[in-house]
N, C-alpha and C positions, 0 to 999 in steps of 0.2 A: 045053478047059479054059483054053487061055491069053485066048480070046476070052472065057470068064466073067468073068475077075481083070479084064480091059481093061476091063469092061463094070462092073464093081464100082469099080474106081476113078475112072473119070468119073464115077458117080451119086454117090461120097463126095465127088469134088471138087466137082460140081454142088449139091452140099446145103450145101459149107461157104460157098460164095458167094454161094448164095440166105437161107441164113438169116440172114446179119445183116440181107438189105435187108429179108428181112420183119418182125425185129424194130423197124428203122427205120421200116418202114410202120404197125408197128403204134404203135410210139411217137409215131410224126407223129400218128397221128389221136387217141390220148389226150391229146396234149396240145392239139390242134384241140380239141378236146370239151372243155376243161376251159377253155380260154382263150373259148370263145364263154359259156360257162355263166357264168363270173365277169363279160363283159361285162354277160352278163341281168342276174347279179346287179345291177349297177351301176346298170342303166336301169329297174327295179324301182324303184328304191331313190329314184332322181327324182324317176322320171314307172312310176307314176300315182302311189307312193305321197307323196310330197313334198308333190308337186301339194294331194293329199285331207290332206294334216296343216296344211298355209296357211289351207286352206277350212276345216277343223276349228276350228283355231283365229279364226278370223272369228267363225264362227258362235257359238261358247263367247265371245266377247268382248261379246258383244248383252248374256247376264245383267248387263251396266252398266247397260242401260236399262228390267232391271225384267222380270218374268216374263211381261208379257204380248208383249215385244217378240222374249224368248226362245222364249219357244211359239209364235209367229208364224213366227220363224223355221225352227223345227222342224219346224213344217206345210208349208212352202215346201221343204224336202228330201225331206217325204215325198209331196208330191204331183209330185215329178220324174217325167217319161215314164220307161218302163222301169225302176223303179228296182230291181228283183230282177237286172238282168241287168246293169245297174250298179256294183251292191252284188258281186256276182259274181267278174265278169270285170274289172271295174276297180280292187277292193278284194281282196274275200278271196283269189281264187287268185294273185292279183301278191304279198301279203303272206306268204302259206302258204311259195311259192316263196322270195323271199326270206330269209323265217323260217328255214326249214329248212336252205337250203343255205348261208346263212349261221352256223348250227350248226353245220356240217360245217368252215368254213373256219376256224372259232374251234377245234376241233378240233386243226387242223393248227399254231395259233400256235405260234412259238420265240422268245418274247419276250427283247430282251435288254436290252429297261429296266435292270435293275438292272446289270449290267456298262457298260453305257452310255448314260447316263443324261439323254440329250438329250430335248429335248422332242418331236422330231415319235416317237422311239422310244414315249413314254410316251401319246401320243395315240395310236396305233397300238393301246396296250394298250387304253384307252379304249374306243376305238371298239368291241371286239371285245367286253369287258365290258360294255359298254350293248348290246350286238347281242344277246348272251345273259337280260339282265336282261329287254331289252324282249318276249323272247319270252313271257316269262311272265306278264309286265305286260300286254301287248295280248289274250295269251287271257282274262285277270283281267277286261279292262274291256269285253271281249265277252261275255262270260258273265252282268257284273253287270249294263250300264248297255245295253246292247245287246236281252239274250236275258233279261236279269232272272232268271237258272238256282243264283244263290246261296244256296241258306238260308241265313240269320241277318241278311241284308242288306236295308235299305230297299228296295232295287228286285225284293226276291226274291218273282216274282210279278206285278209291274210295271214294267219297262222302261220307257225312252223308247220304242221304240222302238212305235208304235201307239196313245200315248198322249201325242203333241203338247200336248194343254191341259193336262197336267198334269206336264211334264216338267221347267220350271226347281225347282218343289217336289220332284219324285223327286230333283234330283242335287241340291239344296239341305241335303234330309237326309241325305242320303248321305255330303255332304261334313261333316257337323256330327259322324262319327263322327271323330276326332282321327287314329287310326291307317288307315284309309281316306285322308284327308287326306293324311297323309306320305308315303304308298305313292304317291298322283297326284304330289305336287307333284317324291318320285325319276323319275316313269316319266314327265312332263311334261319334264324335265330331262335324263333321260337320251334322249326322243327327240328338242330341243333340239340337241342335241350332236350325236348321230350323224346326224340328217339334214345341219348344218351340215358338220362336219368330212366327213362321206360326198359334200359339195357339188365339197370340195377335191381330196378324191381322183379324182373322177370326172373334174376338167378336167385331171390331173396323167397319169392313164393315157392319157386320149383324145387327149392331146396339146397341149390346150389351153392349159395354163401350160407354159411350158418352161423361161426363164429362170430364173434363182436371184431375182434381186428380185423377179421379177412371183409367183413362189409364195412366196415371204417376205410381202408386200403381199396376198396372196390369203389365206396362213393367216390372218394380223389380222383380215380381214375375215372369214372363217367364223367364228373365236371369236368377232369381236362377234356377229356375228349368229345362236351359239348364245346369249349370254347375255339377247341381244333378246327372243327369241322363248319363252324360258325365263320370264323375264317378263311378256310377253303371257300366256302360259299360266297361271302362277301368281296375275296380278291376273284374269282372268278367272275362275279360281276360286275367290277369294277374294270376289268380286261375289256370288256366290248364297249369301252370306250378311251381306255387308256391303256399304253403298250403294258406288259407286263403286270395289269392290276397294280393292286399296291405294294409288290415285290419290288428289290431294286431295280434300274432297268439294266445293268449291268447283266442281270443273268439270263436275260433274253440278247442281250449282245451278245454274250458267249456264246449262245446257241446260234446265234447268227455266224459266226466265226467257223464252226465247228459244221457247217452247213446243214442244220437242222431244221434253220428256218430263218425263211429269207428275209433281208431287210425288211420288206414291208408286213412281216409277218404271218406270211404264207410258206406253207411246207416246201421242201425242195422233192423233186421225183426224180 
């Protein structure tokens, strides 16, 4: 008997010393898990998707020079090598992931904007509020202008996407519906912003800005360069329906002079 008790109290002493380190074991790898996931999230959010919102907006910025310059272009995308595995792996499933588990961390926000009301507080809300908007916005604009899968919609039925010669026309009337219109020029706007400010955050976690001045000079520089790119976006859609978006139209005249692009807006060959 007395060899049982001896043999029970070492097993109770051996369980109280082993279970915290395995709770510590197991916390160390949830929070492994969770700190690599938010990295992804991060380099997502970059590279590829960043990258594809640059090129996006390039190519959206041609309807300046007139629909055949824009279907031109369009053709030039859709003749990329591989491009379903492209589309794929460099697009949708980076975005899905990002989408999603960025869902999840808006989830988690404890915003304390309104107790403390500073600005990187308030951008913080931001970003997480456009993170949620845009999900709904990018499934919107896959659906319409993508897959053309909307009843009631210009493109429902006809996409760009397989219909190169006739796609500045599909997003032309598309954009001439008013409230379609607003919807792009928020969700142009809001992705704008959170790529920009998501630019900040990514060199602030990685280590990249450390300083107080150099991320003071760094924030400046992403707001400009969401309200840049915000612009870009908004004159380019304003183009497929009016000459020169809301540029003056003088510098589409020039270009017309200089034979870059013909009176009606179409490239010269």
């Amino acid at each position: 008997m007395p060899n049982c008790e001896f043999r029970l109290r070492i097993s109770k002493y051996k369980s109280q010393i082993e279970n915290p380190r395995i709770e510590q074991l197991v916390m160390a790898i949830k929070i492994s898990k969770t700190f690599m996931m938010r990295k992804l999230h991060q380099l997502t959010g970059i590279v590829p998707l960043g990258a594809f919102f640059f090129v996006h907006l390039f190519t959206n910025s041609k309807s300046m020079s007139g629909a055949e310059v824009f279907n031109d272009a369009v053709a030039d995308i859709h003749h990329i090598p591989y491009l379903l595995f492209v589309e794929v792996f460099g697009i949708f499933l980076p975005l899905l992931f990002h989408s999603v588990y960025g869902i999840f961390i808006s989830a988690e926000m404890r915003s304390n904007a309104l107790n403390y009301g500073y600005g990187r507080n308030w951008f913080y809300v931001f970003q997480r509020v456009t993170g949620v908007f845009l999900f709904f916005f990018i499934l919107f604009h896959l659906l319409n202008l993508r897959f053309g899968a909307i009843p009631g919609l210009e493109s429902y039925g006809n996409p760009v996407a397989g219909n190169a010669d006739k796609a500045f026309a599909i997003v032309a009337l598309e954009f001439q519906n008013p409230w379609i219109f607003i919807f792009y020029v928020l969700g142009v706007t809001a992705t704008a912003w959170h790529l920009a400010y998501g630019f900040f955050l990514f060199a602030v976690d990685w280590g990249i800005l450390i300083g107080e001045r150099a991320q003071k000079m760094a924030l400046y520089a992403c707001v400009g360069l969401a309200f840049f790119l915000s612009a870009v976006g908004i004159n380019a859609m304003v183009a497929f329906n009016k000459k020169c978006g809301l540029l003056p139209r003088a510098l589409c005249e020039e270009a017309e002079k200089k034979g870059v692009v013909e009176p009606d807006g179409s490239k010269r060959f």
